[in-house]
VOGU-3710 file (C-alpha; in Angstrom, 3 decimals, decimal comma):
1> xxxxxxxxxx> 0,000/0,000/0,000  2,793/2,613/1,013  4,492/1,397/-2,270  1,331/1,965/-4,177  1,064/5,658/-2,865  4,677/6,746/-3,155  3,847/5,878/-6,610  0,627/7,406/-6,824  2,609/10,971/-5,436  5,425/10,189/-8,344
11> xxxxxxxxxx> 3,400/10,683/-11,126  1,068/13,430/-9,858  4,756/15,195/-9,203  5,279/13,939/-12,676  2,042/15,412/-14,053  2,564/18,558/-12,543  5,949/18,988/-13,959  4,812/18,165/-17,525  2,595/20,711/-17,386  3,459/24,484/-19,052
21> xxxxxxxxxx> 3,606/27,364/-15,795  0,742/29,859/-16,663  0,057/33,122/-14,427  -3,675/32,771/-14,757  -6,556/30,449/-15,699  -9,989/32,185/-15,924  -12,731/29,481/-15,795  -16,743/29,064/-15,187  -17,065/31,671/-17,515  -18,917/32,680/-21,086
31> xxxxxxxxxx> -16,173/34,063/-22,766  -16,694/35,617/-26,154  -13,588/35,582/-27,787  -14,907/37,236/-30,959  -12,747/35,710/-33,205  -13,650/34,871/-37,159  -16,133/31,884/-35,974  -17,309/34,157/-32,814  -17,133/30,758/-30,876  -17,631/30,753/-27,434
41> xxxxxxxxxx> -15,358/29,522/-24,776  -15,672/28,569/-20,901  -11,772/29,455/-19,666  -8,899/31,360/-20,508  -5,027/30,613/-19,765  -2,465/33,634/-19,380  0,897/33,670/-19,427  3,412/37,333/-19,952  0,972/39,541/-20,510  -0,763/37,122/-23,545
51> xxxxxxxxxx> -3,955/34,538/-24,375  -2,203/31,217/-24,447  -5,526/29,533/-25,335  -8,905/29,242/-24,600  -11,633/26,063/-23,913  -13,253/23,895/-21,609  -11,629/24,271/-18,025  -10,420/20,370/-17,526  -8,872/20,329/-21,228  -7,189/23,356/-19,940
61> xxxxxxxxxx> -6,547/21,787/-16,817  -4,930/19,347/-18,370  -2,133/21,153/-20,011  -1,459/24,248/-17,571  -0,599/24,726/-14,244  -2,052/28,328/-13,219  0,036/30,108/-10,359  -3,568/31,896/-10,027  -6,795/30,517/-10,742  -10,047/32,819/-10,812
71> xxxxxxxxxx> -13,488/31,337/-10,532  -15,717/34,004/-12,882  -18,596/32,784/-11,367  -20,826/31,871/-14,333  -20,344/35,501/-15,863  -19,462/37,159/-18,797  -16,431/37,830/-20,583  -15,555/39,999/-23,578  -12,199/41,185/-25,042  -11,445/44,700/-23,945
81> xxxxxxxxxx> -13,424/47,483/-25,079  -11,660/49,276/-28,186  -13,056/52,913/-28,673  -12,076/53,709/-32,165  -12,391/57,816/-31,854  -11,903/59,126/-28,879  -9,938/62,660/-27,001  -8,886/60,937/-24,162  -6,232/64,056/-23,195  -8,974/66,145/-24,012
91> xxxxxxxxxx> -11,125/63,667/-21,789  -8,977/64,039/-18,974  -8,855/67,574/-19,189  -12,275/68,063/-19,133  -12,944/66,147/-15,867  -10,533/69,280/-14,303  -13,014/71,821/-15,392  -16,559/72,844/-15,116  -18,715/69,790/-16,318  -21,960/71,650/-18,942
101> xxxxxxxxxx> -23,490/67,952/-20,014  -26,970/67,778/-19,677  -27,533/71,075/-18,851  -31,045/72,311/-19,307  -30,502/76,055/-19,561  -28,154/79,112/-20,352  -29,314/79,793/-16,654  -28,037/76,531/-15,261  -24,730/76,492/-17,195  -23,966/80,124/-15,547
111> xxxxxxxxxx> -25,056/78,541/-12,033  -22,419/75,447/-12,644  -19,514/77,955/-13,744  -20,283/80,589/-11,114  -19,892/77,594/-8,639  -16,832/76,225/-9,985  -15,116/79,484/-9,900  -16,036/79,793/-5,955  -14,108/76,789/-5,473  -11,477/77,409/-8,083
121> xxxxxxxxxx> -10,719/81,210/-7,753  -7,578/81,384/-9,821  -6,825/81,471/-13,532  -9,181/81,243/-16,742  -12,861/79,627/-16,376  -13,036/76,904/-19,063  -15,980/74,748/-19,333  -17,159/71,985/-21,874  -20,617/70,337/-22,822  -23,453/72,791/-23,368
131> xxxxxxxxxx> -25,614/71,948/-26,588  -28,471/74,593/-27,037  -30,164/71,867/-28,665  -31,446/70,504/-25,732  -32,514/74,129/-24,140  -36,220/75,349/-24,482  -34,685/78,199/-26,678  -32,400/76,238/-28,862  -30,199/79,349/-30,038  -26,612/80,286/-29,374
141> xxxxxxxxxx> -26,798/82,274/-25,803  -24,731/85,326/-25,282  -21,610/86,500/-23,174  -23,864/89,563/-21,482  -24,304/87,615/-18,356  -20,737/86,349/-18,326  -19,368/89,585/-18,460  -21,792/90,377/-15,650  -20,404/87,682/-13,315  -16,850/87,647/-14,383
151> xxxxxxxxxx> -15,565/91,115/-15,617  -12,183/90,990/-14,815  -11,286/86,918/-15,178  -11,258/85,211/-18,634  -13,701/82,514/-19,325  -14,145/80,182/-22,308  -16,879/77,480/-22,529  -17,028/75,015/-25,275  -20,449/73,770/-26,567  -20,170/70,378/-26,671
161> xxxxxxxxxx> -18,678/69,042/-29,844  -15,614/71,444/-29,345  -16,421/72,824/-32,729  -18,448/76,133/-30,984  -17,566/78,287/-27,895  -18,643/81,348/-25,912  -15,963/83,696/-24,156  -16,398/86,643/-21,993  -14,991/89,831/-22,697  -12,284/89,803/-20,862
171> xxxxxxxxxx> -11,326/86,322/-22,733  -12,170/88,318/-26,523  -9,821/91,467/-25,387  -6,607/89,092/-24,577  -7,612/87,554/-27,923  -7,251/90,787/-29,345  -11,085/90,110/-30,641  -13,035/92,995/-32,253  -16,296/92,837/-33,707  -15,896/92,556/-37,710
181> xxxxxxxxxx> -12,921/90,440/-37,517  -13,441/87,274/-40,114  -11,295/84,277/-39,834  -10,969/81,482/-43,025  -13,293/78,272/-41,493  -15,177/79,943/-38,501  -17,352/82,487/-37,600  -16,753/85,243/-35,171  -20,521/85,992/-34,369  -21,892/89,848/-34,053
191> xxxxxxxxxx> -25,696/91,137/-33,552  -25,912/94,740/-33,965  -22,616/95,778/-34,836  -21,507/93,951/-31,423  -19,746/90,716/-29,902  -22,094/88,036/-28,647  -18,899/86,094/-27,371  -19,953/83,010/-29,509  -17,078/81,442/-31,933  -17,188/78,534/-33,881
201> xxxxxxxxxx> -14,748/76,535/-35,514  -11,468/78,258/-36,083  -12,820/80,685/-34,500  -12,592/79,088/-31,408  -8,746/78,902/-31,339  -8,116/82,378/-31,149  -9,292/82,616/-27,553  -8,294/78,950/-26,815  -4,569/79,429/-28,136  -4,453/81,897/-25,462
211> xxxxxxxxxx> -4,895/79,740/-22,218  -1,946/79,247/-20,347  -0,727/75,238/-20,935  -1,040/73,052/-17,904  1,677/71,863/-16,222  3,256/68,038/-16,265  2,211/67,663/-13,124  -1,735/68,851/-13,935  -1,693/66,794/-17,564  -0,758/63,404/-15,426
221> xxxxxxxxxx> -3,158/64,289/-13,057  -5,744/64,315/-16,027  -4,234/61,429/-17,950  -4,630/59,012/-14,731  -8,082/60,588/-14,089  -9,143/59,413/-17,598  -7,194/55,995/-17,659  -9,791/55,332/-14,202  -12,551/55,916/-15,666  -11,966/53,734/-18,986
231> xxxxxxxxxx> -10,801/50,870/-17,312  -14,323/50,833/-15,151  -16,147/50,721/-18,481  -14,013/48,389/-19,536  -11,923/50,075/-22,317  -8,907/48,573/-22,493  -7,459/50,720/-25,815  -8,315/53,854/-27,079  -7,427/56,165/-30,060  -6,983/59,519/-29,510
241> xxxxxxxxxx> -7,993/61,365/-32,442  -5,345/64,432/-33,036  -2,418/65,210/-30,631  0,424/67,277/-31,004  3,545/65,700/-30,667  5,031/67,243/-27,422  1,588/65,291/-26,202  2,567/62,311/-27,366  5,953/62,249/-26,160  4,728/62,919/-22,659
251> xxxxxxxxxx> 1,943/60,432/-23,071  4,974/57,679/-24,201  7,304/58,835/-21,022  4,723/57,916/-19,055  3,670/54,941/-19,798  7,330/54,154/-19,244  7,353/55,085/-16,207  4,623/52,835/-15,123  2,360/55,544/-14,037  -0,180/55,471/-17,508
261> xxxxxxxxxx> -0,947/51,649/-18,861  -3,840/52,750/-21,114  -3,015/51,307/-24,491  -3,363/54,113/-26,676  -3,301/54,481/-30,722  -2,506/58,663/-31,182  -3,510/60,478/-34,670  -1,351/63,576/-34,901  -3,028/66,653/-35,745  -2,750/68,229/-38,969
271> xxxxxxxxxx> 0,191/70,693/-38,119  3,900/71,540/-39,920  5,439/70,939/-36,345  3,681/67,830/-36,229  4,493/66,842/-39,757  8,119/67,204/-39,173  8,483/65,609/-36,101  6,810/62,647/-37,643  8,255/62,040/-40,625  11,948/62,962/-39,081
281> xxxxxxxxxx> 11,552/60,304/-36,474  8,939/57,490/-37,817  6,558/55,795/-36,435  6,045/54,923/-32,639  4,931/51,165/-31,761  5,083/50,134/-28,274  2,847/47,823/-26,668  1,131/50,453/-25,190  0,934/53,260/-27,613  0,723/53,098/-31,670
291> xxxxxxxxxx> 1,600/56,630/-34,190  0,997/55,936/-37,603  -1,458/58,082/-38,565  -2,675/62,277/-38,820  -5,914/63,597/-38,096  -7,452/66,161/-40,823  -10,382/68,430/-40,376  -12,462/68,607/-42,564  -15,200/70,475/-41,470  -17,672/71,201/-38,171
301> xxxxxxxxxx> -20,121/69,992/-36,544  -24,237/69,401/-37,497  -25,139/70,907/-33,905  -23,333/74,191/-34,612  -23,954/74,323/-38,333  -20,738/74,171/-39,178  -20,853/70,930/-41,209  -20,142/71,548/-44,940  -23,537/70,657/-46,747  -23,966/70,058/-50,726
311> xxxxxxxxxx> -27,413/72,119/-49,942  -28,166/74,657/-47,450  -29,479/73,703/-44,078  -33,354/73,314/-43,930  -33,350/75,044/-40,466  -31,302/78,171/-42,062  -31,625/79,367/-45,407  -29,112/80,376/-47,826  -26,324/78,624/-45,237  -24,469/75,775/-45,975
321> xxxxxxxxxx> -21,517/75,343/-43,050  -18,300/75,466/-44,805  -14,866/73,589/-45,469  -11,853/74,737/-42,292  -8,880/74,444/-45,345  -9,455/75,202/-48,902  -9,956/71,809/-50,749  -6,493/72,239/-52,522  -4,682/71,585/-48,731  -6,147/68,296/-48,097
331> xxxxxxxxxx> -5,186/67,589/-51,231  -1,416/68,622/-50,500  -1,810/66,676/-47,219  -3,296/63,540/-48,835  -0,406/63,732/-50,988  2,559/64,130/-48,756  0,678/61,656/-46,297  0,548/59,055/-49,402  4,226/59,516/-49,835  5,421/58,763/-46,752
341> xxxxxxxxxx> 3,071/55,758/-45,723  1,256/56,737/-43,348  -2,439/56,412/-42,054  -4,855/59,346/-43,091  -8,093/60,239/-41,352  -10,653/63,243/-42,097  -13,170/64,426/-39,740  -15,947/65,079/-41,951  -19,734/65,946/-40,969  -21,681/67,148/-43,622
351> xxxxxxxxxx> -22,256/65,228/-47,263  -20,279/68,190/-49,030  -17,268/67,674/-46,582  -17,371/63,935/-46,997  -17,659/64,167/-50,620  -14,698/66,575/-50,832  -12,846/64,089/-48,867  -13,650/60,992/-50,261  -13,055/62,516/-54,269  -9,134/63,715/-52,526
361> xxxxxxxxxx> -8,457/59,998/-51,242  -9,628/58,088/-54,218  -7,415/60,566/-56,300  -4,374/58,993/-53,793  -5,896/55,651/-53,161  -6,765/54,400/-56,488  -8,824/51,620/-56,276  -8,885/48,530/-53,799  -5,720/48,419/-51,141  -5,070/48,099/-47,540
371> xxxxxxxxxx> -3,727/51,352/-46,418  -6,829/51,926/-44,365  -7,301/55,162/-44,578  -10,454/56,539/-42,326  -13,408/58,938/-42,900  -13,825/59,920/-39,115  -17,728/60,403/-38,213  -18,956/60,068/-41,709  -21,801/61,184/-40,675  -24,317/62,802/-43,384
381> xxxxxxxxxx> -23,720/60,922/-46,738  -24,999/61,843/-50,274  -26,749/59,073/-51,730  -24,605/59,040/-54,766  -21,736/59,146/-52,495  -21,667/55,811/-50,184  -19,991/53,521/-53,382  -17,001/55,563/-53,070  -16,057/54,038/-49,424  -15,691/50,235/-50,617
391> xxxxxxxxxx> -14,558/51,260/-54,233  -11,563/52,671/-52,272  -11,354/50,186/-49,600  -12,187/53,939/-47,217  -12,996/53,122/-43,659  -16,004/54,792/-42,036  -15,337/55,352/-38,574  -18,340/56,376/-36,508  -19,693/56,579/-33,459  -23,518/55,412/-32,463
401> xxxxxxxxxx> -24,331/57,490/-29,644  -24,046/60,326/-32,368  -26,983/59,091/-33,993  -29,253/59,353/-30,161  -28,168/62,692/-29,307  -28,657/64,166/-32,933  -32,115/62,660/-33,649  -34,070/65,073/-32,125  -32,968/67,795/-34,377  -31,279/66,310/-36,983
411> xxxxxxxxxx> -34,175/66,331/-39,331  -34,497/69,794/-39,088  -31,520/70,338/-39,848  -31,024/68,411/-42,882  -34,580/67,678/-43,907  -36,675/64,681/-44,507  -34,734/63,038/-47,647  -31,241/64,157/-46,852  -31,742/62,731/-43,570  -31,878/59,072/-44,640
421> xxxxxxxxxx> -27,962/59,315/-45,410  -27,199/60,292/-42,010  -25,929/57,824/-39,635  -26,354/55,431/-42,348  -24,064/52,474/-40,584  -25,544/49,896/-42,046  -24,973/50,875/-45,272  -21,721/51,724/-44,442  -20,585/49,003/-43,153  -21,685/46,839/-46,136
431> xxxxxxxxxx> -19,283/48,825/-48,278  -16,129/46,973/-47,323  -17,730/44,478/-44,727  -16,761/45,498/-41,303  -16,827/49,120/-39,389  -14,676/50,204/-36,084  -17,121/52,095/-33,544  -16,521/55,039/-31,096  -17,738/57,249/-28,857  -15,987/60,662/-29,447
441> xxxxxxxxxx> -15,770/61,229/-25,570  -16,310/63,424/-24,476  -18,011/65,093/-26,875  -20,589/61,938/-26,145  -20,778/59,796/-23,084  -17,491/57,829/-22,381  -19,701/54,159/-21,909  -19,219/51,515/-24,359  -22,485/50,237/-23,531  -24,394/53,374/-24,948
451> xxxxxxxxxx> -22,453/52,619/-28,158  -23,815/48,960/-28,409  -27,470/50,059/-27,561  -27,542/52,746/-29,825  -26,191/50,422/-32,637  -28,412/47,932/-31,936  -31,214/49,283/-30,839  -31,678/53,358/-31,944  -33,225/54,718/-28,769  -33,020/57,214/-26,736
461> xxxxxxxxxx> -32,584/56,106/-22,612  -36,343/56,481/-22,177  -36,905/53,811/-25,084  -37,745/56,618/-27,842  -38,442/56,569/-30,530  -40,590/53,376/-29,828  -39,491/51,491/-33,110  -35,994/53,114/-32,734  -34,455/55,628/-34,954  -34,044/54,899/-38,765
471> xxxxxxxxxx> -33,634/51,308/-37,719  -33,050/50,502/-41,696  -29,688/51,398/-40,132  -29,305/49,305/-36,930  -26,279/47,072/-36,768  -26,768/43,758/-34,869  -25,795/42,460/-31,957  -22,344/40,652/-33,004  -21,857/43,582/-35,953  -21,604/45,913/-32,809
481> xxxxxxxxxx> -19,487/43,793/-30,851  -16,712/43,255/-33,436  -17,189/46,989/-34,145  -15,830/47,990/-30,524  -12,930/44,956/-30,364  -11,927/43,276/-33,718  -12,614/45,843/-36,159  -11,690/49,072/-34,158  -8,544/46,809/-33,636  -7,936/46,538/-37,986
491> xxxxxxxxxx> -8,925/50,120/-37,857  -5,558/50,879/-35,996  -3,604/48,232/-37,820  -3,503/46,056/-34,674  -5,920/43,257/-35,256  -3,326/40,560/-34,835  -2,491/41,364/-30,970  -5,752/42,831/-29,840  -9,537/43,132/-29,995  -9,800/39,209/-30,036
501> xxxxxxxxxx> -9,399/36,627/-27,193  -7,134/34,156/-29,314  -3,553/32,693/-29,037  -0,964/35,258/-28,753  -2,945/38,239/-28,432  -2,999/40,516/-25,347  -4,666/39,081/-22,695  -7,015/42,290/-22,296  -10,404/41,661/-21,272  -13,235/42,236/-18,983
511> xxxxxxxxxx> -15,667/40,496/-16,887  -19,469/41,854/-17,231  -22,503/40,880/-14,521  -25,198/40,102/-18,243  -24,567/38,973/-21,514  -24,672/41,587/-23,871  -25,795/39,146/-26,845  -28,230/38,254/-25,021  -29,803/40,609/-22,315  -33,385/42,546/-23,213
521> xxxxxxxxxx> -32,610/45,746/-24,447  -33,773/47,329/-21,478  -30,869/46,063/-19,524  -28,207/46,914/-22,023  -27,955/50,417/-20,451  -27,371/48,661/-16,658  -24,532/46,365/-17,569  -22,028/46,577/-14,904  -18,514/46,472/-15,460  -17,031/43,849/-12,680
531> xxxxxxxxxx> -13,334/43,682/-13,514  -11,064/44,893/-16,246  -7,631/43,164/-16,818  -4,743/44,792/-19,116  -2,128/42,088/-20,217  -3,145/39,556/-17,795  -3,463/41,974/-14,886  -5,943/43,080/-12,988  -6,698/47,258/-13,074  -9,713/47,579/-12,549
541> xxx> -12,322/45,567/-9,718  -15,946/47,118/-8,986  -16,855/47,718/-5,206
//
């Protein structure tokens, strides 16, 4: 008998040390690993950093031995989030200054500032997130009350798609700001021969280029901030659409340094200084952060009017929004951006902008190819325009949440037929067969979860409209999925170490309390984030 279990010992010992070391075995689990067959696993082995396979928990058993085993407890499990177009620096900044979403009223957006400035008495006011869309008099406000409350202290507010603004006084005198003043690609708005303090566009920058920058110290502060809140909605990557360089050379040192492991892919803006930096000194792949690509701007923003329509607005007569460059420098950019080999991708809003855009990269794309080059937003589309995206292999890049917030108004705007090409993701994504999805935070909501209902199911919070919103449109349920992990993964040329739980890739992923594939629509807006892991390890646990 004591031979028999000396024996017995041997070759468990034996077992043991025929089996490959792991770091982590994930099991009791749904785990979708969204890979080409979508097939549906119950565990997950780690080992440095990476998915060594996936399957039923004894075959896995079987092969590894985990230095850490975690019981998911019948729940859910997705790759990480991927938001394909997002500000995250811009995110973070926001969160360190007064907060106008969902704000009801000119009235309650000077209550909010005037109470931010008792607690932060020093330097310039800036705010971000008022839409007077959603006021009971949906025009631009003025800066008379502003200058009322804050005479002698600058203040700047953006609406909130960043593409419109209001400043005080004070603010428009250190801009050196006088009524009259015209500026190619925004509008410096007057009423009766006088400031109303509302800029749009490139307007904008002529107050904002003015702010003081923030210091290391307040830009980690913000980058950290952000980084917390993405990993509790389970993002894992984002791409931060249009950086300056100096931004994402900061961004890189700290990641180094341990203190930022947010994997981020960085367009850089559409700047000589950022031009030359870039194509002096390449291309930047890390693990953890990805430059290979510039951001363009094409035109505004539908809310402010400043999209560039074929037609003029149905809401205002005899305007049409307009283009921020004359056509002839995306061209020039298209072309040097062509040369080089890079990545290029065009905010562009209205179906004049789009079609602008879309005419300058087939001139450089010529047909079918891989270079991947990305219409950001794509977001009203002429009818006769749509073949040009899959004739030139042109990614749409768009973000769902877009089409909830606009709907309201959004007719009125462009009018019952025009209308139909807006939001149109369906129809875009048929053009080359797949579609990365965003949010544009935080110009929208930073949750993942309002991109997948709006997708899928075109409502509004409150369930409206009842039989959703242009549902000709919808995407389904997997279409949505792949379009925030797989796809918004191709989208940044990284499809072959993320957005997939498969052999080799990052082992980035995130445990959920319901099944997204499967849960009533009614409960896609409750999902609750339980734990986010980066590489294997743990960042992010809900209380």
């Amino acid at each position: 008998m004591r031979t028999l279990l000396i024996s017995l010992v041997i070759l468990l010992f034996a077992s043991c040390s025929q089996k490959e070391k792991i770091d982590l075995l994930v099991y009791n689990a749904s785990i979708y690993t969204v890979d080409s067959s979508f097939s549906v696993a119950e565990a997950i082995a780690v080992k440095d950093g990476k998915v060594i396979a996936t399957g039923k928990k004894t075959e896995l058993e079987e092969k590894y031995d985990a230095k850490e085993k975690l019981d998911a407890d019948g729940k859910f499990i997705y790759p990480g989030f991927i938001d394909a177009h997002a500000h995250f620096v811009g995110y973070g900044s926001s969160l360190q200054r007064v907060n106008l979403v969902e704000t009801n009223s000119w009235d309650e957006v000077l209550a909010r500032t005037k109470k931010f400035a008792g607690e932060n008495p020093d330097g310039w006011l800036l705010g971000r997130g008022w839409d007077q869309n959603d006021w009971p008099v949906k025009e631009f406000p003025d800066n008379k009350q502003l200058d009322e409350l804050f005479p002698g202290r600058p203040v700047l507010l953006q609406r909130i798609d960043g593409h419109a603004a209001i400043a005080n006084q004070k603010a428009l005198d250190i801009a050196g700001i006088k009524a009259g003043d015209k500026i190619p690609g925004g509008e410096i708005e007057t009423k009766d021969g006088k400031l109303t303090g509302i800029l749009v566009d490139n307007a904008v920058g002529l107050v904002s280029s003015k702010i003081p920058a923030p210091t290391a110290a307040e830009i980690k502060e913000a980058l950290l901030d952000a980084q917390k809140n993405c990993f509790a909605v389970g993002l894992t990557t984002v791409t931060d659409c249009g950086l300056d360089y100096p931004r994402i050379l900061f961004i890189d040192s700290l990641q180094k340094t341990g203190g930022l492991a947010m994997r981020i892919y960085a367009m850089l803006s559409d700047d000589k200084k950022n031009f030359d930096f870039a194509f002096s000194n390449g291309k930047i792949k890390t693990d953890h952060l990805h430059v290979c690509a510039f951001k363009v701007y094409a035109d505004g923003a539908l809310g402010s009017r400043g999209a560039c329509l074929l037609e003029p607005y149905s809401d205002k007569p005899g305007w049409s929004g307009f283009l921020l460059s004359p056509p002839a420098h995306f061209d020039s950019v298209a072309n040097i951006i062509s040369a080089k080999g890079w990545q290029m991708c065009t905010h562009a809003i209205g179906d004049s902008g789009n079609r602008v855009m879309l005419k300058i990269y087939a001139k450089y794309l010529k047909g079918k190819n891989d270079l991947r080059w990305r219409i950001e937003h794509a977001q009203v589309i002429n009818k006769n325009d749509f073949d040009l995206f899959g004739a030139n292999s042109i990614i749409p890049s768009v973000q769902p949440t877009h089409a909830t917030s606009d709907m309201y108004w959004a007719g009125d705007r462009l009018g019952n037929e025009r209308v139909k090409g807006a939001y149109a993701y369906k129809q875009l994504l048929q053009q080359n067969g797949w579609i990365p999805l965003g949010t544009d935070f935080p110009v929208e909501d930073i949750s993942p979860f309002k991109t997948f209902y709006a997708a899928v199911v075109r409502k509004d919070a409150k369930g409206w409209p009842g039989g959703g919103y242009q549902m000709e449109n919808a995407l389904t349920r997997e279409e949505t999925l792949r379009g925030m992990t797989i796809w918004a993964a191709k989208a940044n040329f990284e499809e072959n170490e993320k957005g997939s739980l498969e052999k080799g890739k990052f082992a980035d992923f995130i445990i959920l309390d319901k099944d997204i594939m499967k849960a009533d629509e009614k409960e896609l807006l409750q999902v609750n984030v339980l734990k986010t892991f980066l590489g294997g390890a743990k960042v992010y646990e809900k209380k």
